[in-house]
VOPAGU-2260 file (C-alpha; in pm, 1 decimal, decimal comma):
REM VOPAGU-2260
SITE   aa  ch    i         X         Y         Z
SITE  UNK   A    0    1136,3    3828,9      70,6
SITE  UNK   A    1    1347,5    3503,9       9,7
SITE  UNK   A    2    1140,6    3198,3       2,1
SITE  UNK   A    3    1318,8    2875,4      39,8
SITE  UNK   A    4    1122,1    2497,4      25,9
SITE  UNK   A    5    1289,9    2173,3     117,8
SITE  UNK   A    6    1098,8    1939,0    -114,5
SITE  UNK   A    7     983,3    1898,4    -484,6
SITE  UNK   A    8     653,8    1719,2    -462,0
SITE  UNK   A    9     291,2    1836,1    -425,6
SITE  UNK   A   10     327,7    2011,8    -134,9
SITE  UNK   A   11     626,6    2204,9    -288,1
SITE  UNK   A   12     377,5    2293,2    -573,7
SITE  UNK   A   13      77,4    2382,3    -333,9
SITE  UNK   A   14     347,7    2568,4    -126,9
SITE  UNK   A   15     478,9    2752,6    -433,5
SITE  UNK   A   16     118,9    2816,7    -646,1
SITE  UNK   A   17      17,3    2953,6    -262,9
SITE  UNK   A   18     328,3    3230,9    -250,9
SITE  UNK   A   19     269,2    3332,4    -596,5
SITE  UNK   A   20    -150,9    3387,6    -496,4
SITE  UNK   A   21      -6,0    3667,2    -266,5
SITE  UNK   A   22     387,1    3730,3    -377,5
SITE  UNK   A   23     446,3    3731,1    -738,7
SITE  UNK   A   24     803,8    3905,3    -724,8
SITE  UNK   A   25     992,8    3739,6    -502,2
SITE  UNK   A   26    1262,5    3479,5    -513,5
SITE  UNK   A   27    1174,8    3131,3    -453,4
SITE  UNK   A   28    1377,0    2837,2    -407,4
SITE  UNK   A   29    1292,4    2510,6    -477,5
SITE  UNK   A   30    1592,6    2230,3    -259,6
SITE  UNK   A   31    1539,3    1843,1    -337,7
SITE  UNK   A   32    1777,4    1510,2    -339,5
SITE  UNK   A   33    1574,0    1382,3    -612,2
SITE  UNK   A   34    1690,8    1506,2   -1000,4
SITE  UNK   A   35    1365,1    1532,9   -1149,8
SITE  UNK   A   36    1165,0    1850,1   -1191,7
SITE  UNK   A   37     774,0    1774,4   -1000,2
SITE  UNK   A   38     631,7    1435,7   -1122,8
SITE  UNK   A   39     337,6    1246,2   -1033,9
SITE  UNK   A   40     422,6    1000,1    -780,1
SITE  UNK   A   41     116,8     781,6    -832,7
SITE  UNK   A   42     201,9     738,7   -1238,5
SITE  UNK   A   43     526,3     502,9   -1133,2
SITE  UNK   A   44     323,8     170,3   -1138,3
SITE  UNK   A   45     205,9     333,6   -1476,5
SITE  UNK   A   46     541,1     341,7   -1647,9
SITE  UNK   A   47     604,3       6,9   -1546,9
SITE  UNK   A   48     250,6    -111,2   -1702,3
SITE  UNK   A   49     337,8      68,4   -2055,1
SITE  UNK   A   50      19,8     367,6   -1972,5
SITE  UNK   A   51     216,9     646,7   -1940,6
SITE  UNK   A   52     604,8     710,7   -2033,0
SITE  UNK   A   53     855,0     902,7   -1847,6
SITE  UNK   A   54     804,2    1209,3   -2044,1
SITE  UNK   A   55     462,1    1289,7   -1996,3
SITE  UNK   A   56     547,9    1225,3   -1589,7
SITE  UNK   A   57     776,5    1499,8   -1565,7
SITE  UNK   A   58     528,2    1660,8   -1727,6
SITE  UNK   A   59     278,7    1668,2   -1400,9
SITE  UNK   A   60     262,5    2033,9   -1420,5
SITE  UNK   A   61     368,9    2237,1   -1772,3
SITE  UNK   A   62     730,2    2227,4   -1836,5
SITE  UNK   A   63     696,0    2588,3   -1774,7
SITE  UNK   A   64     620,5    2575,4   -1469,4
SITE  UNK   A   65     940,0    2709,5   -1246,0
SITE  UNK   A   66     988,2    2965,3   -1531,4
SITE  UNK   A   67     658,5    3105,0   -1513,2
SITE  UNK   A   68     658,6    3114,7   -1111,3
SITE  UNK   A   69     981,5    3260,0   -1131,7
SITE  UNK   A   70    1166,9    2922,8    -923,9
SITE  UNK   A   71    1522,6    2850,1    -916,2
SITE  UNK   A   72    1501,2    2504,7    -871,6
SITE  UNK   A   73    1815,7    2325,7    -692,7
SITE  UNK   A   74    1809,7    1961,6    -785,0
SITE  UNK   A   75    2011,3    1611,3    -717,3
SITE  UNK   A   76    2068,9    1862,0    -376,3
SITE  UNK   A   77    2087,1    1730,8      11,7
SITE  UNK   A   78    1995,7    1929,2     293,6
SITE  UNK   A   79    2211,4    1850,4     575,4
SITE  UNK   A   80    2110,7    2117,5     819,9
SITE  UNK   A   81    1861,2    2370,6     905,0
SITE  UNK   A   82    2009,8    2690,1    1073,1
SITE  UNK   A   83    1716,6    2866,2    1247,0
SITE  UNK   A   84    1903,4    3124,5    1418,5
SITE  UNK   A   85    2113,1    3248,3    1089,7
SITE  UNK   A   86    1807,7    3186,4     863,5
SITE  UNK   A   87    2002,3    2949,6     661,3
SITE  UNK   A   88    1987,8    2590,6     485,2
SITE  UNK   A   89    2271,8    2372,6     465,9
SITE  UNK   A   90    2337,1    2196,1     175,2
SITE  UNK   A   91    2598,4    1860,0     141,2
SITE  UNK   A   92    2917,5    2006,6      50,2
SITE  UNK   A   93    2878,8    2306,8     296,4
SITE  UNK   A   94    2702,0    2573,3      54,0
SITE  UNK   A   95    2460,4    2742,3     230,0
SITE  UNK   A   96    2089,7    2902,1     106,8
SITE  UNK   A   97    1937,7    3187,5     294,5
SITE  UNK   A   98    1596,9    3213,3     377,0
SITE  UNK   A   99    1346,7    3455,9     512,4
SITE  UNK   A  100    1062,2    3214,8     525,1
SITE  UNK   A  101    1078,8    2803,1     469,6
SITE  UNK   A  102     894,3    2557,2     409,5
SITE  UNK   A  103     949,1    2155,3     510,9
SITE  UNK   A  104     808,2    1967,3     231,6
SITE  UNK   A  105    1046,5    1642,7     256,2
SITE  UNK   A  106     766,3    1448,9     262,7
SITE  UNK   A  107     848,3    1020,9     330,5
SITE  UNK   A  108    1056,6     723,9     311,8
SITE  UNK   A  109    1032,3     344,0     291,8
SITE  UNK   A  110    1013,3     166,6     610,0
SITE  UNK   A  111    1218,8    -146,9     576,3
SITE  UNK   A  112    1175,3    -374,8     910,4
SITE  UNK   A  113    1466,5    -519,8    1016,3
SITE  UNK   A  114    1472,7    -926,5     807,3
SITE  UNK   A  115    1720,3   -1181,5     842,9
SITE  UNK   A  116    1893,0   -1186,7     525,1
SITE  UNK   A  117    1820,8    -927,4     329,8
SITE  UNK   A  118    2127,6    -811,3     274,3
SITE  UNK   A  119    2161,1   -1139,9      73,1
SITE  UNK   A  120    1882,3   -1092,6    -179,8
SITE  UNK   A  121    2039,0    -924,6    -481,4
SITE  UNK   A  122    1725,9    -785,3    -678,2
SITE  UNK   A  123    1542,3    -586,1    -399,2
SITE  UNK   A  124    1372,8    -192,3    -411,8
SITE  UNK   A  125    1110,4     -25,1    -264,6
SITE  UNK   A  126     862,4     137,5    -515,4
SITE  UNK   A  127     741,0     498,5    -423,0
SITE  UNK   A  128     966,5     760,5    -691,1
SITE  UNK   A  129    1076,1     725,9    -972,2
SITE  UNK   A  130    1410,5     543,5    -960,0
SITE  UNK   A  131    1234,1     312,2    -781,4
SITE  UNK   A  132    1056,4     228,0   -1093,9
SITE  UNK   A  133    1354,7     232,1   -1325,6
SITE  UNK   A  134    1546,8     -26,2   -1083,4
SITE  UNK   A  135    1230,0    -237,6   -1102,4
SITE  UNK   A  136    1184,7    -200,8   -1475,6
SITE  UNK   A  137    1538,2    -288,4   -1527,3
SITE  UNK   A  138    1516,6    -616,6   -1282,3
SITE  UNK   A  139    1256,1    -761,4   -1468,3
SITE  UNK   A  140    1404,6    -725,6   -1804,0
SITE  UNK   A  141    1200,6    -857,5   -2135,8
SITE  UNK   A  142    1201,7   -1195,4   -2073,0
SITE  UNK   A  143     860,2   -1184,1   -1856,7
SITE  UNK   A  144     970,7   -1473,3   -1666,8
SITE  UNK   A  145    1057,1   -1347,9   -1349,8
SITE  UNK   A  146     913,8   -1418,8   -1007,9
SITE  UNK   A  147     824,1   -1182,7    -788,9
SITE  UNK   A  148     818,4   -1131,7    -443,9
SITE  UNK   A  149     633,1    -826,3    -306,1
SITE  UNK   A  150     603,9    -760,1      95,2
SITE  UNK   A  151     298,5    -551,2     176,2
SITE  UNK   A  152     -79,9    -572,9      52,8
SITE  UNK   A  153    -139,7    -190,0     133,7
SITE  UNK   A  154    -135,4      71,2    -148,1
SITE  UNK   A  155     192,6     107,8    -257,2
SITE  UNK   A  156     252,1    -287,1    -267,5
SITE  UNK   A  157    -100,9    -361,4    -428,8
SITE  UNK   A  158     -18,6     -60,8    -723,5
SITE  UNK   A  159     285,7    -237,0    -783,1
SITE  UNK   A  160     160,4    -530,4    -820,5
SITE  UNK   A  161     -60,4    -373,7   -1099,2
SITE  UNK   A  162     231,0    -193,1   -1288,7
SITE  UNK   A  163     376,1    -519,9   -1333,1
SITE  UNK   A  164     132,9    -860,8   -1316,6
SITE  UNK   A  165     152,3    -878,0   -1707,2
SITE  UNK   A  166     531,2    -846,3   -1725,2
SITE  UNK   A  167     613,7   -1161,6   -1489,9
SITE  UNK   A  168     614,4   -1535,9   -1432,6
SITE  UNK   A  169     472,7   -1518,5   -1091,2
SITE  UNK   A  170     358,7   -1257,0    -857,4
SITE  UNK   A  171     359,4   -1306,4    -481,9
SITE  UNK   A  172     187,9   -1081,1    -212,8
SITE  UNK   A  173     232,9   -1151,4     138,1
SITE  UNK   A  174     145,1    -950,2     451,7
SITE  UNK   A  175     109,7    -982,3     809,4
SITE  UNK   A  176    -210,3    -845,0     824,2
SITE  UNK   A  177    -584,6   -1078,4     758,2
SITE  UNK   A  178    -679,1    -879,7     485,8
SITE  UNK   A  179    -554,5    -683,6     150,5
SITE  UNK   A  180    -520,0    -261,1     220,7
SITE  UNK   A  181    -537,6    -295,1     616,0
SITE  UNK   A  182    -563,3      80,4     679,7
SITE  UNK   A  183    -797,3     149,4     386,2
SITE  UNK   A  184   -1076,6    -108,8     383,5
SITE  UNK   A  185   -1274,8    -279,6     605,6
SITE  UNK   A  186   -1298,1    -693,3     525,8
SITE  UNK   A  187   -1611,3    -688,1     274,6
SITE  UNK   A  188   -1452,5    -445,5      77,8
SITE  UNK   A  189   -1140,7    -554,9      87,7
SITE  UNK   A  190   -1205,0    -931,7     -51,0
SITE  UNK   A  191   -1401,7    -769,3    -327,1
SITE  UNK   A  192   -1103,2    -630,0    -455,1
SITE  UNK   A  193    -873,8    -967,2    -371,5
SITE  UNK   A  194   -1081,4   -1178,6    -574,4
SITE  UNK   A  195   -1076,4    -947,4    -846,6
SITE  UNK   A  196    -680,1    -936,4    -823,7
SITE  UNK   A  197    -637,4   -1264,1    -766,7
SITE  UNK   A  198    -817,5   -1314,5   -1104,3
SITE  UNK   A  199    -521,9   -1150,7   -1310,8
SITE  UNK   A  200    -286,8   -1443,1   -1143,9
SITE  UNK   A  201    -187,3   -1233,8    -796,1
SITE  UNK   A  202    -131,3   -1499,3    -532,8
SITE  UNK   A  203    -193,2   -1373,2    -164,1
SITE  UNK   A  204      -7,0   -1530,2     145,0
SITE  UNK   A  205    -196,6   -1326,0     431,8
SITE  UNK   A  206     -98,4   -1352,2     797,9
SITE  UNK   A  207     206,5   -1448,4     713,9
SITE  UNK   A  208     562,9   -1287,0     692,7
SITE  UNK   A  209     878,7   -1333,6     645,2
SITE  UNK   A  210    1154,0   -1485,9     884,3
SITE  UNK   A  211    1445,8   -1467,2     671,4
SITE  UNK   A  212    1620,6   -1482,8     348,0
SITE  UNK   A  213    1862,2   -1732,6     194,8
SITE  UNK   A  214    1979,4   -1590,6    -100,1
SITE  UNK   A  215    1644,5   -1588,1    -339,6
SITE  UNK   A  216    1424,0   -1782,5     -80,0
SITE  UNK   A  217    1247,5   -1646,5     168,4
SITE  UNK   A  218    1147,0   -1876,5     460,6
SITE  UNK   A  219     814,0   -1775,1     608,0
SITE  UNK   A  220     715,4   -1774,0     972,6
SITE  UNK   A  221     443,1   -2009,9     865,8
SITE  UNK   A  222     750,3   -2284,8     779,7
SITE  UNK   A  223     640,1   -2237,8     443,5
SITE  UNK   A  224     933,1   -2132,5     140,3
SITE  UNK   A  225     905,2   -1897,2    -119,3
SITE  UNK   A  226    1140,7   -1878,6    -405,0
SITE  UNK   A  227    1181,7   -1531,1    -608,7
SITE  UNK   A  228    1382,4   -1361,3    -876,2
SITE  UNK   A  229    1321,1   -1018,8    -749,0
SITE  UNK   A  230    1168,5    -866,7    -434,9
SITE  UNK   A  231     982,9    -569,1    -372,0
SITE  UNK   A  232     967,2    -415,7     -47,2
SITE  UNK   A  233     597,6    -209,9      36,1
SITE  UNK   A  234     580,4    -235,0     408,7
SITE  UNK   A  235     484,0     144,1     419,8
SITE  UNK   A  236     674,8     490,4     511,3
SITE  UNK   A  237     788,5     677,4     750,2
SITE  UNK   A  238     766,8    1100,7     749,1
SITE  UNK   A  239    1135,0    1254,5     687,7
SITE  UNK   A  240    1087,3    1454,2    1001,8
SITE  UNK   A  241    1471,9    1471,0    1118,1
SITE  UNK   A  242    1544,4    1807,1     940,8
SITE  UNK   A  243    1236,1    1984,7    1127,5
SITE  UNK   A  244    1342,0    1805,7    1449,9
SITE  UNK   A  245    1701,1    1869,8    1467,5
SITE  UNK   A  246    1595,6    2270,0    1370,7
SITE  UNK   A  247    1419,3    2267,6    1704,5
SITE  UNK   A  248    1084,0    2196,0    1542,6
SITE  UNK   A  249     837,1    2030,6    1779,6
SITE  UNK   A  250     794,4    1636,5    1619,9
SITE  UNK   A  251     526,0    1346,9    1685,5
SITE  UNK   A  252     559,6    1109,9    1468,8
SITE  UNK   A  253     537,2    1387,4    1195,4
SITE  UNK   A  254     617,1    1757,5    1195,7
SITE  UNK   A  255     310,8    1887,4    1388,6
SITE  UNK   A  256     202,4    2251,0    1257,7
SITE  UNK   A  257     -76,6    2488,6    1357,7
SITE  UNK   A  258    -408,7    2544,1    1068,7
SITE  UNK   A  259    -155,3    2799,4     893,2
SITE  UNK   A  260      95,4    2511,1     843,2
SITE  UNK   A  261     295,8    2678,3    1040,7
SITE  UNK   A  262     544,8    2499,7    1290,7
SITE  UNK   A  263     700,5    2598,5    1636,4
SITE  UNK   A  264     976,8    2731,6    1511,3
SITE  UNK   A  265     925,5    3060,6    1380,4
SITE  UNK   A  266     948,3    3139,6     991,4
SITE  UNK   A  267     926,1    2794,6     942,3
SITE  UNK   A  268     588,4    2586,0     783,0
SITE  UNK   A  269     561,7    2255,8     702,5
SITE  UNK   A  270     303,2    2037,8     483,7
SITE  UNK   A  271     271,8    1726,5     288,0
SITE  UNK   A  272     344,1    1366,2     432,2
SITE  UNK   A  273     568,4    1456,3     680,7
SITE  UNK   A  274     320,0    1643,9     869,8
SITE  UNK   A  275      56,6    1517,6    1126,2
SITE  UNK   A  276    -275,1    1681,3    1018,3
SITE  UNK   A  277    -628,6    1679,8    1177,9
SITE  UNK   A  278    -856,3    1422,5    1049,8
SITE  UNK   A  279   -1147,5    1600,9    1138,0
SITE  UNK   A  280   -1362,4    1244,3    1057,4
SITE  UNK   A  281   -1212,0    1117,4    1374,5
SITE  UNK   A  282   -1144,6    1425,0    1567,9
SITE  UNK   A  283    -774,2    1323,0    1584,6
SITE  UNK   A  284    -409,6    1383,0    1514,3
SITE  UNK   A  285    -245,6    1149,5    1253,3
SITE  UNK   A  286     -31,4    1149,7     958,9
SITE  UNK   A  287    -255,5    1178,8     626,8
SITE  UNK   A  288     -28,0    1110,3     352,3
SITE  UNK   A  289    -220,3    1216,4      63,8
SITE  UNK   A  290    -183,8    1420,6    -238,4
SITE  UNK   A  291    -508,8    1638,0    -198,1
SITE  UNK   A  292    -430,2    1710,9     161,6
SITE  UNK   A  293     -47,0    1764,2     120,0
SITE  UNK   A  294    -118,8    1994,2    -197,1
SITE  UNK   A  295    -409,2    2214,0      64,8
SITE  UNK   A  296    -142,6    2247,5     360,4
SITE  UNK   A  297     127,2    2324,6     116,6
SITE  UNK   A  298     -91,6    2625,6     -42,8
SITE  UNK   A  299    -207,6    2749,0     305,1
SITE  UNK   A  300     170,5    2741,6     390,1
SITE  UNK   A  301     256,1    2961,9      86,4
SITE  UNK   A  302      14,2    3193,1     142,2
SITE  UNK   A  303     109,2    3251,5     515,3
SITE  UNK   A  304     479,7    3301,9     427,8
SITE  UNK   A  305     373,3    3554,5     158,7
SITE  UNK   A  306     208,4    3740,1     449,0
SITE  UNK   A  307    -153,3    3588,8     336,4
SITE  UNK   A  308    -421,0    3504,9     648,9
SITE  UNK   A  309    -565,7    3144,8     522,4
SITE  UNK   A  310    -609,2    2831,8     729,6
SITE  UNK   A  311    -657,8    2471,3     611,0
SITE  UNK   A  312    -901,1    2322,1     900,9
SITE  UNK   A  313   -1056,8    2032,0     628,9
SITE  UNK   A  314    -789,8    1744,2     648,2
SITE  UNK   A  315    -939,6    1400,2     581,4
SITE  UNK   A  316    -815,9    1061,7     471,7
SITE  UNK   A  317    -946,6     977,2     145,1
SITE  UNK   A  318    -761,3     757,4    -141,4
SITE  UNK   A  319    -875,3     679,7    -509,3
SITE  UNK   A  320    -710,7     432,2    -682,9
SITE  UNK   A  321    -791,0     171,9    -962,1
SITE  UNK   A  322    -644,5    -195,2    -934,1
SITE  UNK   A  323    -632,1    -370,5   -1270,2
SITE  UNK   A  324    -961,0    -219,3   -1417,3
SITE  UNK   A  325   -1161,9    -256,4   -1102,8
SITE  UNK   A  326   -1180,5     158,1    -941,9
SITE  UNK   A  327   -1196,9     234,5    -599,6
SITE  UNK   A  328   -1252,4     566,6    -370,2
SITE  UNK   A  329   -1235,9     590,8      25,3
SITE  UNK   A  330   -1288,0     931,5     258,0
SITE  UNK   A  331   -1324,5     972,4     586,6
SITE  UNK   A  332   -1426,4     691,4     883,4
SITE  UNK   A  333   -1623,5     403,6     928,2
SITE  UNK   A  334   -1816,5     452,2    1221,6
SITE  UNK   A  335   -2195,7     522,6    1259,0
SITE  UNK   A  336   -2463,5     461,7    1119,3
SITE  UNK   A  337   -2469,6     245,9     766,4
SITE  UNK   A  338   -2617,2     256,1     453,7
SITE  UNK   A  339   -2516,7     -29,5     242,9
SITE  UNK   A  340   -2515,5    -186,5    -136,8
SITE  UNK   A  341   -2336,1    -504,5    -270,6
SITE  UNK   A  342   -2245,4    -725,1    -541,5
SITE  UNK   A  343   -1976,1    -965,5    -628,1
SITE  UNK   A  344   -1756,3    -633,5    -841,6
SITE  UNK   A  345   -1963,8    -356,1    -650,5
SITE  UNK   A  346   -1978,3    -237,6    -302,4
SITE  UNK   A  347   -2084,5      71,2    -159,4
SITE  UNK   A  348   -2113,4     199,2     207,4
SITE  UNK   A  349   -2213,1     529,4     358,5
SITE  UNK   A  350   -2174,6     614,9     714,6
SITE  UNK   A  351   -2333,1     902,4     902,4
SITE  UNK   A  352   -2315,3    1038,1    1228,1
SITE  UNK   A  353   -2531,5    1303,9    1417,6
SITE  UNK   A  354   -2637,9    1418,0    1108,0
SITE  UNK   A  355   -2334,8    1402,3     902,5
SITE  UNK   A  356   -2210,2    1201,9     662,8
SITE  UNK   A  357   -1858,0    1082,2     780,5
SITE  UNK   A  358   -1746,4     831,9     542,3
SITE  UNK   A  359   -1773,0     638,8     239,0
SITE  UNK   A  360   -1624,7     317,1      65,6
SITE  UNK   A  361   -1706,5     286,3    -369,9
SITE  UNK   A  362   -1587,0      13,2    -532,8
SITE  UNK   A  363   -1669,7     -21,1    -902,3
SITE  UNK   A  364   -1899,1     277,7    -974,0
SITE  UNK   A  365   -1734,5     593,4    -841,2
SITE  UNK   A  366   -1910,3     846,7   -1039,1
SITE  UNK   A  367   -1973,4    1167,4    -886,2
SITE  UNK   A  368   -1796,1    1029,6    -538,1
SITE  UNK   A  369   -1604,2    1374,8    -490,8
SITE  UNK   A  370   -1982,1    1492,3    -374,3
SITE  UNK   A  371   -1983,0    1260,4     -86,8
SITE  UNK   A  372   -1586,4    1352,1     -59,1
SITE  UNK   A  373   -1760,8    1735,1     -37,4
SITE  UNK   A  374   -2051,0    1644,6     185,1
SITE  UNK   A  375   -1755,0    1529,9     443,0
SITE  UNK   A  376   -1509,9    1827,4     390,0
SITE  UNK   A  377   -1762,0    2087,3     413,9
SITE  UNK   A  378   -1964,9    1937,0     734,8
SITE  UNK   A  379   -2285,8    1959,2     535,0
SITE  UNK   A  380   -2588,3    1921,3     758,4
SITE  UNK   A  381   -2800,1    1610,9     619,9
SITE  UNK   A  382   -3072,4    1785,8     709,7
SITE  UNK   A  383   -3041,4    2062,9     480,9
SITE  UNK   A  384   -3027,6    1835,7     147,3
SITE  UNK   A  385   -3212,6    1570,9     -10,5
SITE  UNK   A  386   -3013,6    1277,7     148,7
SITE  UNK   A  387   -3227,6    1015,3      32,2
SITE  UNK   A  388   -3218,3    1106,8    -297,8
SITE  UNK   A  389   -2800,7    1216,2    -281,4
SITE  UNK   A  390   -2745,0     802,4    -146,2
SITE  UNK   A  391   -2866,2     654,9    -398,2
SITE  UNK   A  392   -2649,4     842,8    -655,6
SITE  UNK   A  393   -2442,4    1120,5    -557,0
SITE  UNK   A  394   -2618,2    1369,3    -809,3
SITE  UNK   A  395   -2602,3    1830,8    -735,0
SITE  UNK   A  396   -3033,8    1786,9    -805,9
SITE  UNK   A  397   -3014,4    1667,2    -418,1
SITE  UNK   A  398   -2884,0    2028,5    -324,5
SITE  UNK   A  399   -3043,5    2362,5    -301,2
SITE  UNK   A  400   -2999,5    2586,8    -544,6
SITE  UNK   A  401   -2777,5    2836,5    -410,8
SITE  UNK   A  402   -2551,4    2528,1    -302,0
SITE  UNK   A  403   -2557,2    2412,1    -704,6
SITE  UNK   A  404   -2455,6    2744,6    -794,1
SITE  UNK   A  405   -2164,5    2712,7    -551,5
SITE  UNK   A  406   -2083,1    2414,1    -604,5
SITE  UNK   A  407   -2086,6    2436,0   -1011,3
SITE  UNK   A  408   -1890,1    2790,4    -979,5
SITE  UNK   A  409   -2176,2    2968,5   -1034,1
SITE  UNK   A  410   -2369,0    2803,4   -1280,5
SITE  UNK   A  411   -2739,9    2738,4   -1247,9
């Protein structure tokens, strides 16, 4: 069996840890554009704020790692083309990799909106790999002078901002939407963790955007002006689906696969952020573009290919993130019924629904949250622990103990 993934980030890891549960002999092949062996995406802001170096990055899983799994790795490589009916990938420059089974792991890209302008700003990058944070780094030199402009108050804008606030003059974050992390947190939440950024010397321009650029000004829709030494773009991302489309693969929005990971094309799989999952919180199809999830599909995919039976049915949206000392950690949705506590640095809200718990917001103390995280995943029935005790403090005494045993790997 020849194994061939498109992709060298957690889903190429779940995809090849998944092959070598089932297939240890083998060949795999490991295709991507970027040079680096696997790294942790979410470290980048990291190396910028001095907490990690690029070393220990490319050090996300052992150095090792393709030795001992027996992967010839491809690097600094473009896919051009996939061939479904000759079982091949095309590679810039012509070569061409078989493959018996293949997996789509080319997970996402900036989205830039179309600005008057840019093209006249000098100093601009997104931020999501790691050349993204080298270009940054290298704009903002050691003078710790410069301003900054960053567009977008989601995630990837708002861990930016971390990476850098002590290393500039001034830091500006603007976004269209009313509130900070739009698609993670609901408005209580989400001012919680503005006034705790804003704190560090973050200034927020919110319902606002840009109309164009002159140069290193941008002129707001507001009327207002803005003038910046570098700018950051953090809008948000868009799946690298074109590979999987133009191989026939059926597309919406993202590469949509069946609980195998498995696409409509046959002998191919897919996982990771290009892939619309089932967010079985909401009981719908979206794009989940996160590392748990994207690592699950990619090992279901892996062990399908190796001729495994395993499904991955458990897809929710969850993030956990820290912002400048203050933690956070999100799962699931926000409708039902609420439990609720609050403070000025603390907020904590637990949603149910016919007898399940559904979702939960932690800011500050997150101890323990990967038991609500569980709760959600698993479809526990709240009727068969001790919820009252389990909402005040997500604690294993609140289970039975056959699910403590379970749950601690067989420890009692």
């Amino acid at each position: 069996m020849n194994y061939v993934i498109i992709g060298n980030g957690t889903a190429a890891v779940g995809t090849i840890e998944g092959i070598r549960a089932v297939d240890r002999d083998s060949a795999i092949t490991v295709i991507s554009d970027e040079i680096y062996p696997v790294y942790g995406r979410p470290l980048i802001s990291y190396l910028l704020l001095g907490k990690t170096t690029e070393d220990k990055m490319l050090h996300y899983r052992p150095a090792d790692f393709y030795e001992k799994n027996g992967v010839k790795t491809m690097l600094g490589r473009t896919v051009t083309k996939i061939d479904p009916a000759a079982k091949t990938v095309l590679l810039e420059g012509g070569e061409a990799v078989p493959y018996d089974k293949l997996c789509i792991c080319t997970g996402s890209r900036p989205f830039v909106p179309p600005m008057e302008g840019l093209d006249t700003v000098q100093n601009k990058t997104s931020f999501m790999t790691l050349d993204d944070a080298k270009r940054l780094n290298n704009m903002l030199g050691d003078a710790n002078d410069k301003r900054v402009l960053i567009i977008g108050a989601g995630l990837i804008g708002l861990k930016c901002a971390e990476g850098i606030y002590q290393r500039v003059g001034e830091l500006t974050v603007i976004d269209l939407a009313p509130r900070i992390l739009p698609n993670v947190l609901t408005e209580a939440p989400a001012a919680i963790i503005q006034k705790h950024i804003e704190s560090k010397g973050v200034r927020f321009i919110l319902g606002d955007s840009v109309a164009r650029f002159d140069g290193n000004t941008a002129t707001l829709q507001s009327g207002g002006t803005i003038d910046f030494d570098v700018l950051v773009i953090a809008v948000g991302v868009r799946p690298n689906t074109e590979l999987a489309a133009d191989a026939g693969c059926e597309v919406n929005r993202g590469i949509l696969t069946d609980d195998h990971s498995a696409t409509t094309v046959p002998d191919i799989y897919a996982a990771g952020d290009c892939t619309v999952s089932h967010d079985i919180t909401a009981d719908t199809d979206r794009i989940l573009a996160i590392l748990p999830n994207a690592y699950m599909q990619g090992e279901t995919a892996g062990r399908n290919m190796a001729g495994g039976s395993t499904s991955f049915d458990k897809a929710i949206p969850m993030n956990a993130s820290g912002f400048m000392g203050l933690h956070m950690i999100t799962a699931g949705a926000y409708d039902g019924e609420t439990y609720l506590e609050q403070d000025e640095e603390h907020y904590k809200l637990l949603v149910t629904q016919d007898n399940h718990l559904v979702g939960f917001i932690m800011i500050g103390d997150v101890d323990r949250a990967g038991i609500y995280t569980s709760l959600i995943r698993e479809r526990t029935p709240l009727d068969t622990i001790d919820f009252d005790l389990i909402r005040e403090k997500p604690q294993l005494m609140a289970f039975s103990r056959a699910e403590r045993a379970k749950k601690l790997g067989g420890a009692h």
